[in-house]
N, C-alpha and C positions, 0 to 999 in steps of 0.2 A: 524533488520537484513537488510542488504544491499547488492543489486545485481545490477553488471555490466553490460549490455547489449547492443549492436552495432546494433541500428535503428534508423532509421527517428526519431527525438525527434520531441512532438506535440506541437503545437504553446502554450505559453505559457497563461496563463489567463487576460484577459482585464485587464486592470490597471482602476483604480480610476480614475473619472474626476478631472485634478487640484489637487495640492496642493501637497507637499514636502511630499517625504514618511516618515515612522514613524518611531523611531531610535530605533534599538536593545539593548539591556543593556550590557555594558561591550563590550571591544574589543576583546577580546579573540575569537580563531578561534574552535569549535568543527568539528571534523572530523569521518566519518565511516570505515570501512574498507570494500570496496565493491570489492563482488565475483563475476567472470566471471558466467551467466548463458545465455542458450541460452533460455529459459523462463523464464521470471521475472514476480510477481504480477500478476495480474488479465489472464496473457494469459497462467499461466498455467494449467488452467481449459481446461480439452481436447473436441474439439470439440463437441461428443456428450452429454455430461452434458451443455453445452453451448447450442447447440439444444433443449434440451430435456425444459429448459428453457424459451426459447424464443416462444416454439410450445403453449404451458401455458398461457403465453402472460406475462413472466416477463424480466427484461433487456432487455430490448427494448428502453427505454426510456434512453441520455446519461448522463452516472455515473459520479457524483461529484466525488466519492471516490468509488474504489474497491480494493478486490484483494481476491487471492489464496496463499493458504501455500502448502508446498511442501508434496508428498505424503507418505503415512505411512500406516504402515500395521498393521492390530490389529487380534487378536487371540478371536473367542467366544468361550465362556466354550463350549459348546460342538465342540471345537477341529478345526472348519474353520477356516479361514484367508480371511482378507477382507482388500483391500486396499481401503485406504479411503483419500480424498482430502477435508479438507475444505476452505469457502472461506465466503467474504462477500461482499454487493452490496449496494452502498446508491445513489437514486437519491433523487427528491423532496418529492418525493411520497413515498418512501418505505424503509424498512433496511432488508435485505436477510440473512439471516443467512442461508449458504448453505453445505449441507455433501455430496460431490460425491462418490458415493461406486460401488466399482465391488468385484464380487466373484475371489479369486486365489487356485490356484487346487497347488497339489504337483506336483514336476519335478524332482523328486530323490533327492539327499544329495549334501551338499559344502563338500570342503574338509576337511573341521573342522566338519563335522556331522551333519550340520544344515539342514533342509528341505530349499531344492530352490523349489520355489513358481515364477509361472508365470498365466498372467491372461486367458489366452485359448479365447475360446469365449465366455465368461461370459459377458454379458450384463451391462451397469453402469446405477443405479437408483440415482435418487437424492432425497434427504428430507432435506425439506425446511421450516422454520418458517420466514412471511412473518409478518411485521407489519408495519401499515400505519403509515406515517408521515405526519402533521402538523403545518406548519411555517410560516413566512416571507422569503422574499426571498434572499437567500446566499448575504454577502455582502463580497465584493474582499479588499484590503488594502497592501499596498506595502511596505515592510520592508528594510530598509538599515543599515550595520553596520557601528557603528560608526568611524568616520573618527583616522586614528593612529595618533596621535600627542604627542610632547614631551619626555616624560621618557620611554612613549611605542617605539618610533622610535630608542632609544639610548639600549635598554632590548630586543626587540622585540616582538611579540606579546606571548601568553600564546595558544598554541595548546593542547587540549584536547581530546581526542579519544572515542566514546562510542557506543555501541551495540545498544541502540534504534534510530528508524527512530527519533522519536520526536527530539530526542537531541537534531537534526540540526536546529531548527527552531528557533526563537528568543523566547526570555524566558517567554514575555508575551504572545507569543502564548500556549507555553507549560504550561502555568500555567490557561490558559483560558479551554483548553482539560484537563488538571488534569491524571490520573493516566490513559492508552489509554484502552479499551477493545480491539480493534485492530490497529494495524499500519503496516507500509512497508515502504519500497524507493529503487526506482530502480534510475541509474546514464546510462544513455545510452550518444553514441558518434555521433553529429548531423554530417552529410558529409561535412559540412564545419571546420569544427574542433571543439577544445574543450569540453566542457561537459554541459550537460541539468540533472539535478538531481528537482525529483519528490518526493513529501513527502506526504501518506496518513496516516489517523489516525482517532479513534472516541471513545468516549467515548457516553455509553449508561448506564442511570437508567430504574427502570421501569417506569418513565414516563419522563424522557425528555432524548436528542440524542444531539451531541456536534460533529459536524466532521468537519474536516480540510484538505482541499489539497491545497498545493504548490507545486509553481514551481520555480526554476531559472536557467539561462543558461548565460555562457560566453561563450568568444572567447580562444583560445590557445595561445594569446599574453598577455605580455611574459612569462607567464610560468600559464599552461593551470591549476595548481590546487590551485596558487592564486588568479589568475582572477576569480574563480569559490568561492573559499571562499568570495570574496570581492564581490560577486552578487546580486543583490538586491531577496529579496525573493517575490514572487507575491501569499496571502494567501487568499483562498477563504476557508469564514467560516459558518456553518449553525448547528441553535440553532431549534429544533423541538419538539411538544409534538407526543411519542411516546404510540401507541395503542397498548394492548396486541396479541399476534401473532396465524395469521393465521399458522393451521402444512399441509404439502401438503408430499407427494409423489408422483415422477414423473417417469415414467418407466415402464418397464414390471411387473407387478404385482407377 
């Protein structure tokens, strides 16, 4: 899933000392369809579950890879409704597996019958499974597609469209993460122009942890969504043995 959003794009990841970057397979261009949001990824975790977090002493430390999914609301057998947000956090040290919940009271009917549900002053608890990580340390590698030449120049390139973040990534990346436990990508507009698109993703067993963030960013010359296809990717990767998980609850009890 892929979201649009208008900020500051963040500096992009160190590059490799030396040496030519490493060539993508195929020229063909994969492309998302990214939605205007005004929170994307990790900032849609709403302040106080981000609090409630950091009071803990987690996320604190800066994330290789995060992010949040969009809110949703679940029904328990006996009859409440809870909106629920999850998300996940990996830095060196740790993988978050995070459930934001608040309670939602009734507010009378839609006009289809349905109960509208708002949260009042319900308070948001978090529960959290917390498991350490164990690695070497993340190594960065800069990917470039390969140059159009020949019958490609005469055909044009082959554009491909696809719903996962991975897609975007060159193939030996995506084959290196294998099937994602989580991913994202948000495409924000840096105020100099152009686009910055950001790729998270990880795959997790129960004992080893596989995560990926990139970055890459162009200018708007001349035409702001080939310059961004034709961009070198910047991929930091980190392979970890993962420890079975601490469960926490954070909140009012």
């Amino acid at each position: 899933m892929g979201f649009l959003q208008r900020r500051r794009a963040p500096a992009p990841s160190p590059r490799p000392p030396g040496g030519a970057p490493a060539s993508g397979e195929g020229p063909g261009i994969t492309r998302i369809t990214w939605q205007p949001e005004e929170r994307s990824g990790w900032a849609r975790l709403p302040e106080r579950p981000v609090h409630l977090l950091h009071l803990a002493g987690w996320c604190r430390d800066p994330a290789l890879a995060a992010w949040a999914h969009d809110p949703i609301t679940r029904r328990s057998p006996g009859g409440q409704h809870w909106q629920d947000i999850d998300a996940w956090w990996i830095d060196t040290g740790s993988l978050l597996s995070i459930r934001a919940r608040r309670r939602l009271v009734p507010d009378g009917t839609t006009t289809d019958g349905r109960p509208r549900l708002r949260a009042g002053s319900s308070p948001w608890t978090v529960q959290l499974a917390a498991h350490q990580l164990t690695g070497p340390a993340p190594t960065v590698q800069r990917w470039s597609r390969p140059p159009q030449t020949g019958e490609g120049l005469a055909t044009g390139l082959d554009i491909r469209t696809t719903t996962a973040a991975i897609g975007l990534l060159p193939q030996a990346v995506q084959h290196v993460v294998g099937r994602p436990t989580g991913q994202g990508a948000i495409r924000t507009s840096p105020p100099t122009g152009g686009y910055s698109d950001q790729v998270y993703a990880h795959r997790r067993s129960d004992s080893e942890l596989i995560a990926v963030a990139a970055i890459r960013q162009a200018g708007a010359f001349p035409d702001p969504d080939a310059a961004i296809d034709a961009a070198d990717w910047h991929v930091t990767t980190y392979r970890a043995r993962i420890d079975p998980p601490a469960r926490h609850t954070l909140g009012p009890g």
